[in-house]
Structure formats: structure tokens, C-alpha cells
The first five atom37 places (N, CA, C, CB, O) and aatype in JSON, in Angstrom:
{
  "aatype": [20, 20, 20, 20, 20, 20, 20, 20, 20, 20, 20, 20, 20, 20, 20, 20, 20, 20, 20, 20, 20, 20, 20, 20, 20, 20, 20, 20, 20, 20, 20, 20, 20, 20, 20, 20, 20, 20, 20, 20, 20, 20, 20, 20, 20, 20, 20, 20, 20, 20, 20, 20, 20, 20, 20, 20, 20, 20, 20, 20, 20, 20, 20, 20, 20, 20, 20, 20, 20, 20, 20, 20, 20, 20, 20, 20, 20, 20, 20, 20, 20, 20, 20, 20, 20, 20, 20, 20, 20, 20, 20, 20, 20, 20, 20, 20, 20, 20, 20, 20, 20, 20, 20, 20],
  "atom_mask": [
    [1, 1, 1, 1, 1],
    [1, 1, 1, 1, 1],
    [1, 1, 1, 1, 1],
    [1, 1, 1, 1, 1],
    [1, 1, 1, 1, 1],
    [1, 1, 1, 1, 1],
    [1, 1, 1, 1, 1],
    [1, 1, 1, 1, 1],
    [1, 1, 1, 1, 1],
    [1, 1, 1, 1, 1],
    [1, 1, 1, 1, 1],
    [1, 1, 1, 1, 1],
    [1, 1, 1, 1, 1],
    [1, 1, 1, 1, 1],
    [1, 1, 1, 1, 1],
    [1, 1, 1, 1, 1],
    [1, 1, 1, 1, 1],
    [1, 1, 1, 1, 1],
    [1, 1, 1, 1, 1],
    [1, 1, 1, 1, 1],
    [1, 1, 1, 1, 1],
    [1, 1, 1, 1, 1],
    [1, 1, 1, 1, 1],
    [1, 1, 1, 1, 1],
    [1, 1, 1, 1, 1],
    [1, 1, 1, 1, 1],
    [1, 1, 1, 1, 1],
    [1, 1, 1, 1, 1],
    [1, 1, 1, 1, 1],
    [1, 1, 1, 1, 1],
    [1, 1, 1, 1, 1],
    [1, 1, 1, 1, 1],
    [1, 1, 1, 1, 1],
    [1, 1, 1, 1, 1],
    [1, 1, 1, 1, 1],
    [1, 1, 1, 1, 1],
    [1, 1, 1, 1, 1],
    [1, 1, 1, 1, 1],
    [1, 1, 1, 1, 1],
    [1, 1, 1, 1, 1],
    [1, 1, 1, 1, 1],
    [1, 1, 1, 1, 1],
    [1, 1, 1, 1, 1],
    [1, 1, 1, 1, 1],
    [1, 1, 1, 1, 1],
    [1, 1, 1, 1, 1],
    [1, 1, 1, 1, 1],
    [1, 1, 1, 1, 1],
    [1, 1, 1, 1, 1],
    [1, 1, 1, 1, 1],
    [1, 1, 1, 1, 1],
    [1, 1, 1, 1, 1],
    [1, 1, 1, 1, 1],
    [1, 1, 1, 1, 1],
    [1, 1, 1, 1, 1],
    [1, 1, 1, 1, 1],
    [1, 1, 1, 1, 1],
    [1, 1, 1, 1, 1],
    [1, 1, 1, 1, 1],
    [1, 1, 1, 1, 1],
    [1, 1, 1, 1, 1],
    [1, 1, 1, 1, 1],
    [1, 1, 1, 1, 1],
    [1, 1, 1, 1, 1],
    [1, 1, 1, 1, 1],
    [1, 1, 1, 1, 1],
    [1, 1, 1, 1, 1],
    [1, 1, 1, 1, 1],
    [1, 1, 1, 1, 1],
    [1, 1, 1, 1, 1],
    [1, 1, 1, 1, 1],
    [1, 1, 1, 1, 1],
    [1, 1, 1, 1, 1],
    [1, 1, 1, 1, 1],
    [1, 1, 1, 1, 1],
    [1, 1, 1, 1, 1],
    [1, 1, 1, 1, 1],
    [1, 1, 1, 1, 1],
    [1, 1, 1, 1, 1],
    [1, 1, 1, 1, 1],
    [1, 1, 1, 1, 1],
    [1, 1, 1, 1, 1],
    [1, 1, 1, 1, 1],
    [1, 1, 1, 1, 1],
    [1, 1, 1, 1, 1],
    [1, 1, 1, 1, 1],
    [1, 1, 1, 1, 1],
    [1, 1, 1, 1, 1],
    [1, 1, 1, 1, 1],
    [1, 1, 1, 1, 1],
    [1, 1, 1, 1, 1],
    [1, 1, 1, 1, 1],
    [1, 1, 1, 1, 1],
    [1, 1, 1, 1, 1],
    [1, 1, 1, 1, 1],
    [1, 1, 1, 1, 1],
    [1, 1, 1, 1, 1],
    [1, 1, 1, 1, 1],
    [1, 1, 1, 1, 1],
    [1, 1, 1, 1, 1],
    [1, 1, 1, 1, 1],
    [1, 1, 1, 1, 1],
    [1, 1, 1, 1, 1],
    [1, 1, 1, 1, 1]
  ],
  "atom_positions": [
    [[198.91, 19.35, -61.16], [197.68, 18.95, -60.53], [197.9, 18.71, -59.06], [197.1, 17.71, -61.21], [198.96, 18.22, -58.64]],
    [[197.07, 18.99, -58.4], [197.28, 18.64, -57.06], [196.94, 17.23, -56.3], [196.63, 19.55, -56.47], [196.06, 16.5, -56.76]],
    [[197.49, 16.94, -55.41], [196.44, 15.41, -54.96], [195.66, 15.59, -54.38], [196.83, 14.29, -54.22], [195.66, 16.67, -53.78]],
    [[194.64, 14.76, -54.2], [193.45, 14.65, -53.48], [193.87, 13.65, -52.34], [192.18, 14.16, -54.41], [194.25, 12.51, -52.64]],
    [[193.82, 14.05, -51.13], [194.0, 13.46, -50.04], [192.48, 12.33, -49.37], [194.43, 14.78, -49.16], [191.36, 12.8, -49.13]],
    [[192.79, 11.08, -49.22], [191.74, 10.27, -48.76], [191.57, 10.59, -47.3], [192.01, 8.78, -49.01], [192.56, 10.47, -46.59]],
    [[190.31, 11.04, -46.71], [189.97, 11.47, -45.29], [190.33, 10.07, -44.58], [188.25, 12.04, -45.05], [189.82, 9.17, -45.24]],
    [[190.9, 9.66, -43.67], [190.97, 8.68, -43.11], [189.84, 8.75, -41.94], [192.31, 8.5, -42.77], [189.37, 9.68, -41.29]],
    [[189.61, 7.43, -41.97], [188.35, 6.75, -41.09], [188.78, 6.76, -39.48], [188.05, 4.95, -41.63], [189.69, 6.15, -38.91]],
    [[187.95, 7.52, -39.04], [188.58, 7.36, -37.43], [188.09, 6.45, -37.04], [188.37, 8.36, -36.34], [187.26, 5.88, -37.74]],
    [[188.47, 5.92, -35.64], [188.72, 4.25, -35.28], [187.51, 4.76, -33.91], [190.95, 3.48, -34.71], [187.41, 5.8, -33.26]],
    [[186.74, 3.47, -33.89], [185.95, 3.83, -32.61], [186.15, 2.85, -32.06], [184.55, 4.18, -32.59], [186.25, 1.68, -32.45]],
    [[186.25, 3.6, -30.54], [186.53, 2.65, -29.38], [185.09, 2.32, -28.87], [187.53, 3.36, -28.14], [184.17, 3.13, -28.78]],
    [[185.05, 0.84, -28.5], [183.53, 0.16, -27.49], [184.14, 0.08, -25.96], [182.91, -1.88, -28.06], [185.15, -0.53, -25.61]],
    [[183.48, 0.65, -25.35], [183.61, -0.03, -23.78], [183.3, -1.6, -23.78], [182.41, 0.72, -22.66], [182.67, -2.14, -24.69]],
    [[183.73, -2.19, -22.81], [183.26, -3.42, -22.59], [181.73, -3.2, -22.2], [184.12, -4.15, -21.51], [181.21, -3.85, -23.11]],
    [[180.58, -2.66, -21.39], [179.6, -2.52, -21.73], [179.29, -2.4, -22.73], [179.27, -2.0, -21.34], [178.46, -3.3, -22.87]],
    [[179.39, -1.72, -23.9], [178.94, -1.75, -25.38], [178.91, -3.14, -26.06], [179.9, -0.87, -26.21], [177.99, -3.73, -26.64]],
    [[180.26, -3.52, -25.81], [180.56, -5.12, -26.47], [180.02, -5.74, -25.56], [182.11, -5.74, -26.73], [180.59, -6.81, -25.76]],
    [[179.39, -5.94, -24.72], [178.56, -6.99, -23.68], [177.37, -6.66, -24.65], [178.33, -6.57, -21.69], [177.21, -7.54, -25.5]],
    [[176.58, -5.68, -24.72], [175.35, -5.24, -25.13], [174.95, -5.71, -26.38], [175.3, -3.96, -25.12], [173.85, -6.25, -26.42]],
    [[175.68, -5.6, -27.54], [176.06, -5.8, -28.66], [176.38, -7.52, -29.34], [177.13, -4.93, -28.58], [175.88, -8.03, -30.34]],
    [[177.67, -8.26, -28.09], [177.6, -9.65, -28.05], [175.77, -10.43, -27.31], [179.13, -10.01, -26.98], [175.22, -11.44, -27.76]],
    [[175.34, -9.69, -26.31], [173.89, -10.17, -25.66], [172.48, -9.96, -26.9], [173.56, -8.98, -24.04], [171.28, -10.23, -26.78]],
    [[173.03, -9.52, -27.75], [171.87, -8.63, -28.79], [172.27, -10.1, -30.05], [172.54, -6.23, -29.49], [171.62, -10.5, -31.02]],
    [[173.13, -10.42, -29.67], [173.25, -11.44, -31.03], [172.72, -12.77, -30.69], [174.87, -11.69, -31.59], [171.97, -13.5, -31.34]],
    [[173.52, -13.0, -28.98], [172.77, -14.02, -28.54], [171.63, -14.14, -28.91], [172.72, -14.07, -27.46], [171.24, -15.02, -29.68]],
    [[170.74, -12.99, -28.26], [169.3, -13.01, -27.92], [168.83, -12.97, -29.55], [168.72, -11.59, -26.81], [167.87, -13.73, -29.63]],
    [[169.06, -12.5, -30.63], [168.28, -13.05, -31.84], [168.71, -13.99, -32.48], [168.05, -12.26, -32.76], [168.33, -14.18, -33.63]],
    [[169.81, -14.96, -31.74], [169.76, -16.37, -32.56], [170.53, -16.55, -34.1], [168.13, -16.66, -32.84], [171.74, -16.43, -34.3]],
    [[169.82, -16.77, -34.78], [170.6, -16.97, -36.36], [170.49, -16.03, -36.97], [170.17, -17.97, -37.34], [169.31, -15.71, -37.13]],
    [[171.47, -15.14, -37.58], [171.25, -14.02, -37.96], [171.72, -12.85, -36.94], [169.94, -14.04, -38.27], [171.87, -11.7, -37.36]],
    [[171.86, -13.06, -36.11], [172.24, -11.94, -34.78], [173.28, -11.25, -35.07], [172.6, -12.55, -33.34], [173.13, -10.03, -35.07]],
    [[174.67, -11.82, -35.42], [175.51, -10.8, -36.28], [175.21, -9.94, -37.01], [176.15, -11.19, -36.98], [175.36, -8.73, -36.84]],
    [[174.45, -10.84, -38.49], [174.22, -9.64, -39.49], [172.97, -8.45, -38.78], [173.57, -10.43, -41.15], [172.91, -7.29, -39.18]],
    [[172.55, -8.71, -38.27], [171.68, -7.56, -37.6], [171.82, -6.53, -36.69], [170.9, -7.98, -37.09], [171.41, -5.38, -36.59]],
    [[172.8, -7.57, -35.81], [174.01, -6.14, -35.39], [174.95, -5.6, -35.9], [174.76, -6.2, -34.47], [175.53, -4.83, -35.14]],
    [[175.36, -5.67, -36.88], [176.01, -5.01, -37.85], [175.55, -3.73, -38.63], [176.19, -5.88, -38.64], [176.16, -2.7, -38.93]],
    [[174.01, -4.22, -38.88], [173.42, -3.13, -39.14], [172.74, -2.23, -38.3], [172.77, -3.39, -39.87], [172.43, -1.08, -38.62]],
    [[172.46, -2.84, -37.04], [171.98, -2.05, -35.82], [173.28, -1.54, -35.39], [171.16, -2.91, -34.63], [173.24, -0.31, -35.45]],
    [[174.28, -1.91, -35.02], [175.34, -0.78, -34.55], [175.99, -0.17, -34.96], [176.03, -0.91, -34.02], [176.59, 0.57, -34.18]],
    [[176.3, -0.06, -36.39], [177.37, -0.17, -37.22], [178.71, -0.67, -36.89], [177.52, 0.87, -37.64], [179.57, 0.14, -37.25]],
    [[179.08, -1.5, -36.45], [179.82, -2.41, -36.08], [180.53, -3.28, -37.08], [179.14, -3.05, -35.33], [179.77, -4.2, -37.37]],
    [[181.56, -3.35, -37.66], [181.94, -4.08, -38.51], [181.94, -5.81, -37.74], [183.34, -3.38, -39.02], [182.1, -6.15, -36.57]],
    [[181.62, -6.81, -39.31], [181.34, -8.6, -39.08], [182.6, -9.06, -38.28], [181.27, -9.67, -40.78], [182.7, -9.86, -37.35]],
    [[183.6, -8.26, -38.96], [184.91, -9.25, -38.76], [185.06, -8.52, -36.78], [186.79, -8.71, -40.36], [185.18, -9.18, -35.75]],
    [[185.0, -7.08, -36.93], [185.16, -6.91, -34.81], [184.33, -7.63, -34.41], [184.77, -5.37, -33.84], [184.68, -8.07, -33.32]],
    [[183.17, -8.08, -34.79], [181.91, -8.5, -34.09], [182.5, -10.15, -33.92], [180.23, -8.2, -35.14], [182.15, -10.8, -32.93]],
    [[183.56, -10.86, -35.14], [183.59, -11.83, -35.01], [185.0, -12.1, -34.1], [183.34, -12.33, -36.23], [185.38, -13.11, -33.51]],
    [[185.64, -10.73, -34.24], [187.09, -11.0, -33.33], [186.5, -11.06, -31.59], [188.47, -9.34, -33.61], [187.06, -11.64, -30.66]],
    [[185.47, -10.42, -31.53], [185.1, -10.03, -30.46], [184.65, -11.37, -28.98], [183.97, -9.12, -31.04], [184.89, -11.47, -27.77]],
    [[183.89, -12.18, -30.06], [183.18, -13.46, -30.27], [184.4, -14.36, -29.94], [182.48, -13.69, -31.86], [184.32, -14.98, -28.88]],
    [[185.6, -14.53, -30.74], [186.56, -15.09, -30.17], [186.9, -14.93, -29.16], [187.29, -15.04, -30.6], [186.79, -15.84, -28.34]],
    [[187.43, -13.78, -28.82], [187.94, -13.2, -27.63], [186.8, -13.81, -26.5], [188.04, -11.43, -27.77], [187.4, -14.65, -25.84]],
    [[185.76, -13.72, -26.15], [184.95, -13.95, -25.31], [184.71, -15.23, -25.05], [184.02, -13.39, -25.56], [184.11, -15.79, -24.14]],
    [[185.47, -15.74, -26.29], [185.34, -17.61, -25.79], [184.06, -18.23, -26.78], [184.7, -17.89, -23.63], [184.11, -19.43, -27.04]],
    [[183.23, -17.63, -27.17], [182.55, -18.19, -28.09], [181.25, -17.42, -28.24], [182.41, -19.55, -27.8], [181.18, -16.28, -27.77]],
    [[180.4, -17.86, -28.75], [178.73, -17.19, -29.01], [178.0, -17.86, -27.39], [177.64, -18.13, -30.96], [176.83, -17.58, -27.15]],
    [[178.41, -18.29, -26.88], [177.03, -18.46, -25.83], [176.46, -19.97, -26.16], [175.58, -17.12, -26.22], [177.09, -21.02, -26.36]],
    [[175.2, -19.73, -26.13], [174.31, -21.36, -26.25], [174.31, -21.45, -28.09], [172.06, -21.29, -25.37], [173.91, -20.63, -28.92]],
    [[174.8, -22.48, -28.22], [174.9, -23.14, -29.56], [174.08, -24.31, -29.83], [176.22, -23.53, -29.8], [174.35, -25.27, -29.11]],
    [[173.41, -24.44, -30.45], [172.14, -25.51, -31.13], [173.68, -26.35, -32.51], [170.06, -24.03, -32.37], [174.19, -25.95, -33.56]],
    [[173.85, -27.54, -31.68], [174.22, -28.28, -33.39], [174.02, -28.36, -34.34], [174.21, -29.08, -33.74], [172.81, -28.59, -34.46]],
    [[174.54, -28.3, -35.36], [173.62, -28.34, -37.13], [173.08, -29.56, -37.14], [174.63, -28.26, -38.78], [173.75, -30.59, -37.01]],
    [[171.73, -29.51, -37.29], [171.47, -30.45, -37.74], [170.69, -31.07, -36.85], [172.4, -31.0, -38.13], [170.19, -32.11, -37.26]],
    [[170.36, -30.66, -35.51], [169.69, -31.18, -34.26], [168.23, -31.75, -34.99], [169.47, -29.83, -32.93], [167.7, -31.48, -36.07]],
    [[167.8, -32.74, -33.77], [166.51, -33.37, -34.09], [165.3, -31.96, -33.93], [166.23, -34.81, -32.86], [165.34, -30.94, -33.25]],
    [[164.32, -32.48, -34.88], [163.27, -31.67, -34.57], [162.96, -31.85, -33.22], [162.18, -31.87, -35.37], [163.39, -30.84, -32.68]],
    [[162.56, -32.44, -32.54], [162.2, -32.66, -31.11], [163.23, -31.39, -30.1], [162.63, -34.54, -30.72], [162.75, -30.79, -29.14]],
    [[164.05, -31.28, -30.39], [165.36, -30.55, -29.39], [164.87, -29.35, -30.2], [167.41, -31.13, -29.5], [164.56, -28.44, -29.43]],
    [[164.72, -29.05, -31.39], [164.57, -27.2, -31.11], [163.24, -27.43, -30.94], [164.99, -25.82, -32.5], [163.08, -26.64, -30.01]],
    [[162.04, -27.96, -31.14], [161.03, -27.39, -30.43], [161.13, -27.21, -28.67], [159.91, -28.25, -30.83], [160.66, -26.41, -27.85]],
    [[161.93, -28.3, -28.62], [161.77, -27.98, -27.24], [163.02, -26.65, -26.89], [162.01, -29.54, -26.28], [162.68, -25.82, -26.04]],
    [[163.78, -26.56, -27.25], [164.53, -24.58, -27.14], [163.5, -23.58, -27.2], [165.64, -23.96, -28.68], [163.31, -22.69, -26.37]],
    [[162.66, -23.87, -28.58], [161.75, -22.84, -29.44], [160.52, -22.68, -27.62], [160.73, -23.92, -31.56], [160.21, -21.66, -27.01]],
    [[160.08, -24.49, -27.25], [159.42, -23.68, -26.15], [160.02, -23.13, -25.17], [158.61, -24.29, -25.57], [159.66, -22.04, -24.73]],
    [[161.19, -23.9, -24.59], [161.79, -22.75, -23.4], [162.3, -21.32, -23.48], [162.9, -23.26, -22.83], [162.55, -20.64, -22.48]],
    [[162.48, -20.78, -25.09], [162.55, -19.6, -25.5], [160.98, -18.87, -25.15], [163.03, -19.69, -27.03], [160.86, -17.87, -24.45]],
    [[159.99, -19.49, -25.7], [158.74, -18.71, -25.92], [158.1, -18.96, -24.11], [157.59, -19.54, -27.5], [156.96, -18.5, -24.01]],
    [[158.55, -19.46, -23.0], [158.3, -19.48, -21.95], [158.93, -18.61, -21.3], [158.35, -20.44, -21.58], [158.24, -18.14, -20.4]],
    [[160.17, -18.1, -21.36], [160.98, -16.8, -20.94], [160.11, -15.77, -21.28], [162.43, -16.56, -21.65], [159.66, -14.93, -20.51]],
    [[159.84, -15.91, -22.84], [159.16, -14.2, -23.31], [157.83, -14.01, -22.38], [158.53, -14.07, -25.32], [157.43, -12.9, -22.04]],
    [[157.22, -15.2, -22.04], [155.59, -15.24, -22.05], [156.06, -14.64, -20.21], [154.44, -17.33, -22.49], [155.4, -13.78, -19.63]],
    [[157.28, -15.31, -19.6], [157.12, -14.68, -18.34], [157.77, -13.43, -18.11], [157.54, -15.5, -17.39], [157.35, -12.84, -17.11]],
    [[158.59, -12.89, -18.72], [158.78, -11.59, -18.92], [157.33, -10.24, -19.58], [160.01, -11.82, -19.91], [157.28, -9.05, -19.29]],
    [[156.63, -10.83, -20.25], [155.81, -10.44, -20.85], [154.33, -10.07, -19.6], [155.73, -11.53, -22.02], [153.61, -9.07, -19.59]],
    [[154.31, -11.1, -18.8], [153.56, -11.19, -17.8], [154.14, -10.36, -17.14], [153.33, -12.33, -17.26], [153.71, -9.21, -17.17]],
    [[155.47, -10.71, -16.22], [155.54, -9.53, -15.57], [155.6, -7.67, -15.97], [156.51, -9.91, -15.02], [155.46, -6.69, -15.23]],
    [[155.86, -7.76, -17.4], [155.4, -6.4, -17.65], [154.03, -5.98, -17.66], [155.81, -6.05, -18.76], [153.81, -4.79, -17.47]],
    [[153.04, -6.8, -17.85], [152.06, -6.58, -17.57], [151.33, -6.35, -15.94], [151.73, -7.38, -18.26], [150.24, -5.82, -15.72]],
    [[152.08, -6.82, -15.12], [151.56, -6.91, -14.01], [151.92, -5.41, -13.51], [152.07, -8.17, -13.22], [151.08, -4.67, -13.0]],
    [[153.22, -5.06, -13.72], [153.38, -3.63, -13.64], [152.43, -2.49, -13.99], [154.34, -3.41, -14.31], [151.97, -1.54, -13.35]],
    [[152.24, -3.1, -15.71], [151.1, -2.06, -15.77], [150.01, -1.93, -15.44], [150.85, -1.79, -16.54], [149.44, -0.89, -15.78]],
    [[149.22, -3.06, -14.55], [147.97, -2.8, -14.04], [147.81, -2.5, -12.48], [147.2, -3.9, -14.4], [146.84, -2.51, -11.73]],
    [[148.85, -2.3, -12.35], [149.14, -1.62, -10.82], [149.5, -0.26, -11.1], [150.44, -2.34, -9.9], [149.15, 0.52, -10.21]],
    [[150.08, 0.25, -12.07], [150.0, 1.57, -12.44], [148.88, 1.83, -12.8], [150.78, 1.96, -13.31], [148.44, 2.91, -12.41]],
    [[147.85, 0.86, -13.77], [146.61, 1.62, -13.91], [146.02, 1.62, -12.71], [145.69, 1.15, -14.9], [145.47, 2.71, -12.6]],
    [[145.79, 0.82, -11.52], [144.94, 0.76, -10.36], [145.51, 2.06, -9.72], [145.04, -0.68, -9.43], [144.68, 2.77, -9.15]],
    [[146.9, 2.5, -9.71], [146.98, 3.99, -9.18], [146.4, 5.07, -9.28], [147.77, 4.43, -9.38], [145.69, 5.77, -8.55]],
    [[146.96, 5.13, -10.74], [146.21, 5.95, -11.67], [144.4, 6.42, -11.54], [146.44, 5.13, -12.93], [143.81, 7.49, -11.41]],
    [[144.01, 5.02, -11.65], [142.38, 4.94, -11.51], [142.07, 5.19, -10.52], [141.68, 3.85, -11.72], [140.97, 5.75, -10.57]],
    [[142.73, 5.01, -8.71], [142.35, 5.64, -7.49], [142.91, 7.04, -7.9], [142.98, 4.93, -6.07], [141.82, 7.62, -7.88]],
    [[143.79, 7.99, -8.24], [143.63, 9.35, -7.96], [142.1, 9.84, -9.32], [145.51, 10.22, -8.22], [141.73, 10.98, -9.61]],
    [[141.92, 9.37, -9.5], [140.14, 9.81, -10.43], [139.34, 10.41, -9.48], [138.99, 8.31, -11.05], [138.2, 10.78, -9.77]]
  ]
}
């Protein structure tokens, strides 16, 4: 009988841009941000978690267990970032429509 040879898994290399992108993507969704980049990059838990070491840690950390008062107040300075990012995308787009609407 012959053997059957196992294809070995080739190894992928991340730039440090990738792993910036990838560590900023976990930040930015909070609890759960690993497992979601894991499945958004295919990225294995354990690089994602060696990675995390290496970098010194996750970023902004909420204590277990914090008072309600302290994450609402995160939850609003989170939802005040989006609302001004959100604005300024909007402001963009109504200066593109006012372009737009002068060549008519």
C-alpha cells in the first residue's frame, strides 16, 4: 500500500500593518473582538493572543465588574465619537450633493 502524504499548511506572514489593523479591529469591537477577528481574518486565537502580548496588552480595559455608572459613562463617550464621526461623514456628503446639484 502506499502512504498518503498530509499536505502541510503553509505559514502566513502579517506585516505589522496587518497586525495593527487586526489588533485596532478588536479594540474597536470591545468584548468579543478576538472571536470576531478570528473569523473575519482567519487568524488563529492563540497568534491573535501572542500578538496582544507582544504589544503590551489590549488597549483600554474596563475592570470586571465596574459600576454601572462608569460603563454608561464609556457606553456615552463611545456613542459621542460615533455620532461625531458620523456627522462629519455627513457633512461631506452634502457638499458633494450641493456640487452635484450646481452642475444640474
Amino acid at each position: 500500500m502506499a502512504k498518503v502524504k498530509k499536505a502541510k499548511r503553509k505559514v502566513k506572514r502579517y506585516s505589522a500593518s496587518e497586525k495593527k489593523a487586526i489588533l485596532d479591529f478588536i479594540t474597536k469591537q470591545g468584548r468579543g473582538g478576538q472571536t470576531k477577528a478570528v473569523t473575519k481574518f482567519g487568524v488563529t486565537a492563540a497568534t491573535i493572543a501572542s500578538w496582544r502580548h507582544k504589544d503590551g496588552g489590549s488597549g483600554v480595559k474596563t475592570a470586571k465588574g465596574a459600576s454601572k455608572e462608569l460603563r454608561a459613562v464609556e457606553e456615552l463617550a463611545r456613542l459621542i465619537k460615533e455620532i461625531s464621526t458620523v456627522e462629519a461623514r455627513l457633512e461631506k456628503l452634502k457638499k458633494s450633493y450641493q456640487k452635484a446639484k450646481a452642475k444640474l
